[in-house]
Structures are given as C-alpha cells and as structure tokens.
C-alpha positions as CSV (number, residue, x, y, z in Angstrom):
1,X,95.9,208.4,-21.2
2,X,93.2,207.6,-18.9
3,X,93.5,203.7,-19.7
4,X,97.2,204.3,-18.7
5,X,96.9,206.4,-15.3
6,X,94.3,203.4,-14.6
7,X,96.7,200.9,-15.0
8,X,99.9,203.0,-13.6
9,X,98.0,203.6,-10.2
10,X,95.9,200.1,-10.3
11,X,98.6,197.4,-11.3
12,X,102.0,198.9,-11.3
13,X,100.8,201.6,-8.1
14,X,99.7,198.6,-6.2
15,X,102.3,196.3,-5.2
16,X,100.4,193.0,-4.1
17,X,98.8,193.2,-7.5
18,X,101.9,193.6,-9.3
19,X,103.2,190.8,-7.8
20,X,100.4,188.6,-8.4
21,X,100.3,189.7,-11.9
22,X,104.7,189.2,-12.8
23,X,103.1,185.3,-10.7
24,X,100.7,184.8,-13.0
25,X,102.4,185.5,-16.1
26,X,105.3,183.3,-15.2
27,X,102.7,180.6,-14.9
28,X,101.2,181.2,-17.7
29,X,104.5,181.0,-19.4
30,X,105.4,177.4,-18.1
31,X,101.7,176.1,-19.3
32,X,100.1,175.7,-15.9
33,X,96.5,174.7,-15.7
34,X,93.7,177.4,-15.0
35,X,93.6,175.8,-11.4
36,X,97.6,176.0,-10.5
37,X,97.2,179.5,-11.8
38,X,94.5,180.8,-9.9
39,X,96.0,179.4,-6.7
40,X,99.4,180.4,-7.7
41,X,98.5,184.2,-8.5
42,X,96.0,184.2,-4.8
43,X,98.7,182.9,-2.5
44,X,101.2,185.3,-3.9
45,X,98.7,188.5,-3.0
46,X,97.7,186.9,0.4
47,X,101.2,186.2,1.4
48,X,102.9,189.9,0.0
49,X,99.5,191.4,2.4
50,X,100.4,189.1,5.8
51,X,104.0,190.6,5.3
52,X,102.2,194.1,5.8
53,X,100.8,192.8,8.7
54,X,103.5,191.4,9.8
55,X,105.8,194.6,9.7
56,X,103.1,196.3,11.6
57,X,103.3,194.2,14.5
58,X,107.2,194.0,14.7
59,X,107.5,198.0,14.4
60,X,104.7,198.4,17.1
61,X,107.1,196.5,19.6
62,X,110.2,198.1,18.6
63,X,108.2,201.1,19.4
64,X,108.2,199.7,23.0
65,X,112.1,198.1,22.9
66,X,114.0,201.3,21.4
67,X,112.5,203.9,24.5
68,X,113.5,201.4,26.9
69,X,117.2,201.1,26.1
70,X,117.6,205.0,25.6
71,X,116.9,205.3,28.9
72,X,119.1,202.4,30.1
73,X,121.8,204.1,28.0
74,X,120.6,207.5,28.9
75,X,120.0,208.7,25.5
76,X,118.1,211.6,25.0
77,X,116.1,210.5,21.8
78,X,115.7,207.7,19.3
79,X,118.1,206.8,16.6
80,X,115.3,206.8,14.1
81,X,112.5,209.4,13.9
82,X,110.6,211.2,11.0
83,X,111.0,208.1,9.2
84,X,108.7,206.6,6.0
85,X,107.8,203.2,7.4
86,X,107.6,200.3,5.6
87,X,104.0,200.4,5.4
88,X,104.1,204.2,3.3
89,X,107.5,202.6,1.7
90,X,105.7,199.6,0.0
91,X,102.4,202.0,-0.8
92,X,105.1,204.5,-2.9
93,X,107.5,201.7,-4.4
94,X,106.6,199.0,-3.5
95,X,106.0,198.0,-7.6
96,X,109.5,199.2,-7.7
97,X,110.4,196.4,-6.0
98,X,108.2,193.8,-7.3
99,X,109.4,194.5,-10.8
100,X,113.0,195.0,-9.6
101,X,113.3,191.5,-8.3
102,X,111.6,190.5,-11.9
103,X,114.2,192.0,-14.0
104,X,117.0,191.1,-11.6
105,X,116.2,187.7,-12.0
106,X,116.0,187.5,-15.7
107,X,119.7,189.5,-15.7
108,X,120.7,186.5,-13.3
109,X,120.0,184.3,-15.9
110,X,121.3,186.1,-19.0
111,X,124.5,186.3,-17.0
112,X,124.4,182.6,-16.1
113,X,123.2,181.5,-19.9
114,X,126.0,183.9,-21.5
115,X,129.0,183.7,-18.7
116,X,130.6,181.0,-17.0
117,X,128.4,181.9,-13.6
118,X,126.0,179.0,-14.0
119,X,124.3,180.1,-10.8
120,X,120.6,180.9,-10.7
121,X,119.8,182.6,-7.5
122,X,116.7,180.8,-6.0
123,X,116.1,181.7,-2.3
124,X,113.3,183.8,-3.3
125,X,113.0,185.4,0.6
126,X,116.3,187.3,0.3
127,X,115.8,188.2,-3.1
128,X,112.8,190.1,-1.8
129,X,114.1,191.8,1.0
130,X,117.9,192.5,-0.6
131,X,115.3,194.2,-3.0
132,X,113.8,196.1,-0.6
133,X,116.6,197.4,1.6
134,X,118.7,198.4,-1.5
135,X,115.4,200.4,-3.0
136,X,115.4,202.1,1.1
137,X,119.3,203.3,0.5
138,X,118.4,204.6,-2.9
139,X,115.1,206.4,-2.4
140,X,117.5,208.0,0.8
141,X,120.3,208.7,-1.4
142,X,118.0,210.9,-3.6
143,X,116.3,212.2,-1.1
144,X,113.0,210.6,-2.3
145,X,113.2,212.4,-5.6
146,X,113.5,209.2,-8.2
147,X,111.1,208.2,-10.8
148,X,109.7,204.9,-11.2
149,X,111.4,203.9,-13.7
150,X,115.1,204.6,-12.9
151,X,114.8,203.1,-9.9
152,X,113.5,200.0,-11.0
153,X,116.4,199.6,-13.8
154,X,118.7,200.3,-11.3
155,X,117.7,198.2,-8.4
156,X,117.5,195.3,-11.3
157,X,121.1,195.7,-12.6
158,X,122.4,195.5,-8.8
159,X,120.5,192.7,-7.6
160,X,120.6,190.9,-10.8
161,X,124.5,191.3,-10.4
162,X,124.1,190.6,-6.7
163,X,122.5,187.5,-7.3
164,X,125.1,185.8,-10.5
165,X,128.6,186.9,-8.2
166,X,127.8,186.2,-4.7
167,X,127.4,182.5,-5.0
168,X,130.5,182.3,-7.2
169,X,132.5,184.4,-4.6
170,X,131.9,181.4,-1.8
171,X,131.9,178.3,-4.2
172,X,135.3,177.5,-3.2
173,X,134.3,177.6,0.6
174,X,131.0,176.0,0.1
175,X,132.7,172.9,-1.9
176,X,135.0,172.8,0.9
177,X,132.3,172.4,3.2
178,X,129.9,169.6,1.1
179,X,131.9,168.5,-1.0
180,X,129.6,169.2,-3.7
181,X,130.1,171.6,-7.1
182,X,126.5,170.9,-8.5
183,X,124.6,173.2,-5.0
184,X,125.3,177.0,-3.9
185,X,125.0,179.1,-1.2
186,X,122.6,181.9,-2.4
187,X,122.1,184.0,0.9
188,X,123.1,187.3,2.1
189,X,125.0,185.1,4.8
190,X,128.5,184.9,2.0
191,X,130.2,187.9,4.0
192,X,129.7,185.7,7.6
193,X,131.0,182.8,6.3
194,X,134.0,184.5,4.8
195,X,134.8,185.8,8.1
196,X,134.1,183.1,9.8
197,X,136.2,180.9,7.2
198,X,139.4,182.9,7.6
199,X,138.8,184.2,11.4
200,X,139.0,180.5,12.0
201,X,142.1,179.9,10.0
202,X,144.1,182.6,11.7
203,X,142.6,182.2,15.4
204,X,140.9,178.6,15.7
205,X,142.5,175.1,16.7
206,X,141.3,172.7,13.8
207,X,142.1,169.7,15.9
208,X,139.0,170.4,18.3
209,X,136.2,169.8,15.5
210,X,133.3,170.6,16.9
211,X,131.3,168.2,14.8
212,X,132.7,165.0,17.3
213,X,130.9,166.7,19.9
214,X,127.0,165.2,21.2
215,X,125.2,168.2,21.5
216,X,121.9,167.5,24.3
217,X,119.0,167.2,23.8
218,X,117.9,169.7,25.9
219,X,119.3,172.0,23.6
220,X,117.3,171.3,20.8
221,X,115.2,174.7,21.2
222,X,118.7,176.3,20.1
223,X,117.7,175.4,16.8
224,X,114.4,177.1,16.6
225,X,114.7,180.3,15.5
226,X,111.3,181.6,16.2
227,X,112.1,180.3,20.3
228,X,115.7,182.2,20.1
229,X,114.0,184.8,19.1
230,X,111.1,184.7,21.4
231,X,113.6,184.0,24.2
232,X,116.2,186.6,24.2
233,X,114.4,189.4,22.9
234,X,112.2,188.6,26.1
235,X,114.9,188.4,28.1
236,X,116.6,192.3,26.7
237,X,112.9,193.4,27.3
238,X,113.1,191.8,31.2
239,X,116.8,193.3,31.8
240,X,116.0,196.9,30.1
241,X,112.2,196.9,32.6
242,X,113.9,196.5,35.4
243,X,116.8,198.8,34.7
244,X,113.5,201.3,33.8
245,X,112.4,200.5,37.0
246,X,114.7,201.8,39.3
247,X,115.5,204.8,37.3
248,X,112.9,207.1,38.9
249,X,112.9,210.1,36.3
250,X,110.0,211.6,34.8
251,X,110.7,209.8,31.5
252,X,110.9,206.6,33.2
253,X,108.3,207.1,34.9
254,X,106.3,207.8,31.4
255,X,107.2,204.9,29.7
256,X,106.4,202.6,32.9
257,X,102.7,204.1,33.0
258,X,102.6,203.7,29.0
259,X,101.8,200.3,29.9
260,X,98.2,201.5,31.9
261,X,96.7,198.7,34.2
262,X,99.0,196.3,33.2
263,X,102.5,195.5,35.2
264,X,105.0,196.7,33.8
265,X,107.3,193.5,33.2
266,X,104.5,191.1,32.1
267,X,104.1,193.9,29.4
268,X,107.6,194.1,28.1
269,X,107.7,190.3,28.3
270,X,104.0,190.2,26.2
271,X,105.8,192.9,23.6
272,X,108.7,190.4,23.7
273,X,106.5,187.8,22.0
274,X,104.8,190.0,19.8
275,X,108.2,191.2,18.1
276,X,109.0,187.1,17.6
277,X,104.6,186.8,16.5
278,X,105.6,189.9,14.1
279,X,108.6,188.0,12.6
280,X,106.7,184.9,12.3
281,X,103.9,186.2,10.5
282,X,106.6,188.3,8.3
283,X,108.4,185.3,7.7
284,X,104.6,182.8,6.8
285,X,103.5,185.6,4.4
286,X,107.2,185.4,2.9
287,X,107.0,181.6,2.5
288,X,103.4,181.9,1.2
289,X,104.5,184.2,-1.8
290,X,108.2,183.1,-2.3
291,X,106.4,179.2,-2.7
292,X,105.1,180.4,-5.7
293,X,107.3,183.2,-6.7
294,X,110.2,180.3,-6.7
295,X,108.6,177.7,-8.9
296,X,107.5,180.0,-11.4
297,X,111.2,181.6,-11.8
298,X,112.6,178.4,-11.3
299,X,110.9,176.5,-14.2
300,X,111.8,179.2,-16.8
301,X,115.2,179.2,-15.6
302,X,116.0,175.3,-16.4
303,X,114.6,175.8,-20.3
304,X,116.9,178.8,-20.4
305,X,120.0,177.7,-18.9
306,X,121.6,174.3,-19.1
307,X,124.1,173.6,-16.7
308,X,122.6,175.5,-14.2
309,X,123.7,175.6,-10.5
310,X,121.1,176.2,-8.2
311,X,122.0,178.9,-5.4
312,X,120.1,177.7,-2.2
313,X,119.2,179.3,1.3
314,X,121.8,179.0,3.8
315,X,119.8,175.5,5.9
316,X,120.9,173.5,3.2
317,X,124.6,173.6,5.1
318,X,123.4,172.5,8.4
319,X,123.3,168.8,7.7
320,X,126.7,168.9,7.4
321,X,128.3,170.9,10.2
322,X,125.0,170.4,12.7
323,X,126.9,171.3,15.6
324,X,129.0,174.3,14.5
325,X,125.5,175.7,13.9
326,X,124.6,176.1,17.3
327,X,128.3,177.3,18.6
328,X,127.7,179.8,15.4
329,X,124.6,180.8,17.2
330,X,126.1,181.3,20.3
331,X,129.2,183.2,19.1
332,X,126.8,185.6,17.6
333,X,124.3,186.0,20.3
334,X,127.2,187.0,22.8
335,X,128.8,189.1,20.5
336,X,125.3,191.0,20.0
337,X,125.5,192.0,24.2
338,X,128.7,192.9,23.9
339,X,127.9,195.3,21.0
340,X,125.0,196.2,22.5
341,X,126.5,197.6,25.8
342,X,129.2,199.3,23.8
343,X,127.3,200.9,20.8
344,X,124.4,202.2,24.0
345,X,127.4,203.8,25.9
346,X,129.9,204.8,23.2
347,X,128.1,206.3,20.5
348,X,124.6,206.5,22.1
349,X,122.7,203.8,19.4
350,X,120.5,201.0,20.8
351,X,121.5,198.2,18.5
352,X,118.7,196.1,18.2
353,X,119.6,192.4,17.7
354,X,118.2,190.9,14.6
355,X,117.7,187.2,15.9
356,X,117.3,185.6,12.4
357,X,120.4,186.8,11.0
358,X,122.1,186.3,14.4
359,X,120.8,183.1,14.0
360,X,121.1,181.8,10.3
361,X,124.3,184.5,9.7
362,X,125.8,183.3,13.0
363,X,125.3,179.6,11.9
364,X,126.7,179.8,8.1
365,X,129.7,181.6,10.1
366,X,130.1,179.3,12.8
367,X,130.4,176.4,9.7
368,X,132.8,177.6,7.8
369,X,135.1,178.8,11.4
370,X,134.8,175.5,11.9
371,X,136.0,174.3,8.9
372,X,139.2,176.0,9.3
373,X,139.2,176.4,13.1
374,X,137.4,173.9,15.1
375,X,135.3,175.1,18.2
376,X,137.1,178.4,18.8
377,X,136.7,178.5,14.8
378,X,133.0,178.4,14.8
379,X,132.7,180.4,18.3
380,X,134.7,183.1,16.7
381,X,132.9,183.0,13.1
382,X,129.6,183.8,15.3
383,X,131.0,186.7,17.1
384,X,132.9,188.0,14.0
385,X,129.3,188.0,12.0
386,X,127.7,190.0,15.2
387,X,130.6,193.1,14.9
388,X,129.4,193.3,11.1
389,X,125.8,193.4,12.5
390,X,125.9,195.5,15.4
391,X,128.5,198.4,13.4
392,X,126.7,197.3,10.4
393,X,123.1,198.1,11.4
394,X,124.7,201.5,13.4
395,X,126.0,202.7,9.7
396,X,123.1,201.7,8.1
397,X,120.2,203.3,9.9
398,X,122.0,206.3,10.8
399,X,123.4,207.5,7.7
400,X,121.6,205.5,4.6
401,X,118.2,204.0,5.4
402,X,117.2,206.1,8.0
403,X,114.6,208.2,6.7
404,X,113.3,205.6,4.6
405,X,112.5,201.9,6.2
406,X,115.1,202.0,9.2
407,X,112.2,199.9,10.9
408,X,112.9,197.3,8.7
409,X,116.9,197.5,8.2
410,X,116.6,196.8,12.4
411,X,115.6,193.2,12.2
412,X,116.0,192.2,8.0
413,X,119.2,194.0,6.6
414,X,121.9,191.8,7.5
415,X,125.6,191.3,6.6
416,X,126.0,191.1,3.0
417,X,123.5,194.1,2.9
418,X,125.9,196.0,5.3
419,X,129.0,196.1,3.2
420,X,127.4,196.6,-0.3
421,X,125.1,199.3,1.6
422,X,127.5,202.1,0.9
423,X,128.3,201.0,-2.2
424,X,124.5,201.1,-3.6
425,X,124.1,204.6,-1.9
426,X,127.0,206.2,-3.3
427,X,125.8,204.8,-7.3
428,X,122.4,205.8,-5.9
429,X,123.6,209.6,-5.9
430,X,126.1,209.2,-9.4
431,X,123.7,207.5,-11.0
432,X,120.2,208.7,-10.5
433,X,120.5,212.0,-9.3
434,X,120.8,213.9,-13.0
C-alpha cells in the first residue's frame, strides 16, 4: 500500500508530473530517441508550471479590475468570493484533468477509427482548458464531493465526445468557407461561427463583401491579440479610475489609497498590462506544453486512424477572410461595452471582457457573417458572439463555476463552453452524485 499512496500522491497527486509522465510515454510509444524524450517530457513540466504563474498574475489584477467596476456600478460586493482558485483547483485535480484530456483523446480516436467522424481533435490549448472548465462545473455540481476516479471517466467521455462532434457540426460551414474537406475547425469558437453564419444570412447584405476592402496599415496592431488586449483592458482600467475618482465615498476612497505612493491611474494602467503579461505568460507556458503534448497525440493518431481529418485552431481561417477578422473583432469588442454597461446596471455583475475569445471567437464569427452577410454580416457575427459571452460568463460564474475556478472561467471559458456548461453540470449531479 505504501508503494501505492507514494505513487497516488507523487505522480497522479501532482499534476505537472502527470503530465510529463502521459508526455513521455506517448514518446516512448512513437520510438523517439533518449534526447527528443528528455526534452519532450521537460518542456511539458516547465510549460504546465509557467501556466501556474501565469494564472497568478492575471487573478492578482482582476483583484484590482472587479472592485473598481462594483463601485462604478455601485455594487455592494463581488460576484465571486470564497472561491477555490485555480492554483488550489490544479493542486486537488489537477491529475484529473491531465488524465482526462488523455482518455478523451484516445475516445476521439476510437470514435473517428470506428465511425464515420474522421476528425482527430488537435488544438491541444482548448483541449486543456475545455478540460479544465468542464472539471470546475463538475467538482461545483457535487459540491466538491467526487472521487478521482469518476471524475476523470467522466470528464473523458464528454470531452472525448466534445472533441469527435464539434468539428463535424461546422464542416459544412467550414467547407463553405475554404473550400476544403481534407482541414477542420477544432475550437470552442463552432457556436460563434454558427451565429455569426446565420445572423448574417438573416440580417447581412452579401453584396458588400468585406474581403474587397484595403484594410490600413495602421491597423495592423488590430491583429495582435496580446496589444488588444493590453489596449482595452487599459483603457476599462483608465474609464473605471476616473469614474473611482470622483466618487468620494469611503470605499472609493479605500480602493484609491490601495494603490499607496503610487497615482492612482498609472496604477490601474500598470495592472492593465499585467492582466495582458498574465495572459501572455498563460498562453507561452500553454504553447510550451501543448508543442509537445500535440506531436505525441498526433503521431499515434495517424497509425490508428486512416483517413483522418485533422481539427485545427481557429487562425487557420484567417488567410481566407483576413478582413472579416478584424470587423469580427470589432463587432465583438463593441458588443462587450454594451454588455458591460447593461449586465453592471441591470443585474449588478461586472462582466469582465475576455479579450482572446473576443478576439479569436469574434473573428471565426465575423468569417462566417461574412460569408453569408457581407460587412453588416461579419459586424453582426462579432456582436452576436459577445451576447453569448457577456450572458454566457454571467450564467457561468454565478450559478456553475463559481465556487470552483470562476477566476479562470472570467478570461478562458468561452462560447462553446457557455452552452454545453449547463449541460455538463446537470450530468455532473445525475451522474456522479450516487
């Protein structure tokens, strides 16, 4: 027994080993060389430890961002409080997850060897983090009471089923798009473009393609997500200071003298660019362990499964619609102040705007509005994917993640996470609470 607690609270109880370990093996497995290995099984620990970091930093300036906006809104206190964290989350399931995305996979391929969905999910990023917001809706639905186990054979049946049906779903759309049957969309992005596809069939004007526009050059930086995010969260931190500014009540007043010797606005606009570092450094450690998470998936999945589509992240569209990109984007980013009046006054939550998925959401949308709708079609297909993240993140942290990682469901849940969000809780409680 003791060789087994050892290895329970060593290996399996320790996330960034686990994952270096499910790295290693699938190395092993292809008949890499002692070197590829070793560097393989490294970079996968160092990258799952930077996304620690990472979280850290982004949850230290939401700490800053979310007392702001209460008191723009007047609200009295924070939408999320006696929380988990995603630090604590990882520490008690993180291995959960790990293995979770390991078993999901090898059900994605089954289902594509054995079915006529010859997709094999392969954007490695959302496989992790689809992973990890599902676990955060199930370890809520239970109210934390859910062995290892279950939870990891149930996370694995819904991604796994998550990963084989959501590139089939927008195939049609996608083909449309390229012109292409032998690529996929894998990305949590499906339910944007849906909208956007069909809000831009209904309200868009086709004729007015927005693809025989020139877009400047001085708008290049549109395209940057780690600028738009850097940007606008800076300039929601400079709007919400000096709204703080000139409300003169004692809790105001606190949260201005939180900031010591510094002023006021250059700290806000410093905590701006620390949420955008955060999500940089979140997003390098993701890369890092994803580069050889990927590969060693990847190579066991072409043996397995002739035929195979590949399912690929959502930049693989924007050669072809480079332009309904950035009207996606700004569809989206309007849409997110709109929201985010509304949401502060009507129902008292400060809907914090998750740039990247305003951003990479807002463009998939904005391509297939365009599509079917021109301009106004990929305008539209933005703003259309910020309603599903603004109400989406409302219903999400306030009635199924939370108590458990609501700091990270602010910036990475995203759309296709909102609407099967519900769905995962409500098996959570059928299925693992007995």
């Amino acid at each position: 027994m003791g060789v087994f607690s050892w290895i329970a609270n060593n290996i399996f109880g320790t996330p960034a080993i686990m994952l270096g370990a499910i790295v290693c093996v699938g190395l092993l497995l292809q008949g890499k060389n002692v070197s590829q290995v070793i560097i393989g099984t490294s970079k996968a620990i160092i990258g799952f430890l930077i996304i620690n970091a990472g979280s850290s930093v982004i949850t230290g300036a939401l700490g800053i961002f979310s007392p702001i906006y209460q008191q723009v809104f007047g609200i009295g206190s924070t939408a999320i409080s006696n929380f988990m964290g995603q630090d604590t989350f990882t520490n008690q399931f993180g291995s959960a997850v790990a293995i979770a995305m390991t078993f999901g996979f090898v059900i994605n391929i089954l289902l594509a060897r054995f079915t006529p969905f010859k997709y094999v999910y392969l954007t490695g990023h959302m496989m992790y983090w689809v992973t990890v917001i599902f676990a955060g809706i199930a370890v809520q639905a239970t109210g934390g009471h859910v062995d290892f186990w279950p939870l990891t054979i149930f996370l694995s049946l819904i991604v796994g089923l998550y990963w084989t049906f959501q590139p089939a779903i927008i195939q049609p759309l996608v083909q449309k798009v390229t012109g292409m049957e032998a690529v996929a969309l894998g990305h949590t992005s499906c339910s944007a473009g849906i909208l956007g596809y069909f809000g831009g069939k209904l309200f868009g004007a086709k004729k007015k393609d927005a693809e025989d526009l020139q877009i400047p050059k001085q708008l290049a930086f549109l395209r940057d997500s780690n600028v738009i995010t850097a940007l606008t969260m800076g300039v929601l931190f400079l709007i919400g200071a000096i709204l703080v500014l000139n409300k003169h009540t004692s809790e105001a007043d606190a949260l201005v003298a939180s900031s010591g010797t510094q002023n006021f606005i250059v700290y806000v606009l410093i905590q701006s660019f620390t949420f955008a570092a955060g999500i940089a450094v979140v997003l390098t450690g993701v890369r890092m362990f994803i580069g050889e998470v990927v590969p060693a998936f990847k190579g066991i999945a072409q043996k397995v499964v002739p035929g195979a589509k590949p399912a690929l992240d959502a930049p693989f569209l924007y050669t072809f619609a480079p332009n309904s990109v950035v009207f996606g984007f700004l569809g989206a980013f309007v849409g997110a102040l709109i929201w985010m009046a509304i949401l502060g006054s009507s129902v008292s939550y400060v809907f914090v705007p998750p740039m990247i998925a305003l951003f990479f959401h807002g463009a998939v949308a904005g391509i297939f509005g365009n599509k079917t709708g021109g301009i106004w079609g990929a305008l539209l297909g933005g703003f259309l994917c910020a309603t599903l993240l603004a109400w989406g993140q409302y219903v999400m942290v306030t009635f199924f993640i939370g108590t458990t990682i609501p700091d990270t469901a602010l910036w990475a849940a995203d759309c296709d996470m909102f609407i099967l969000g519900p769905i995962v809780g409500l098996l959570s409680k059928l299925l693992l609470l007995f």
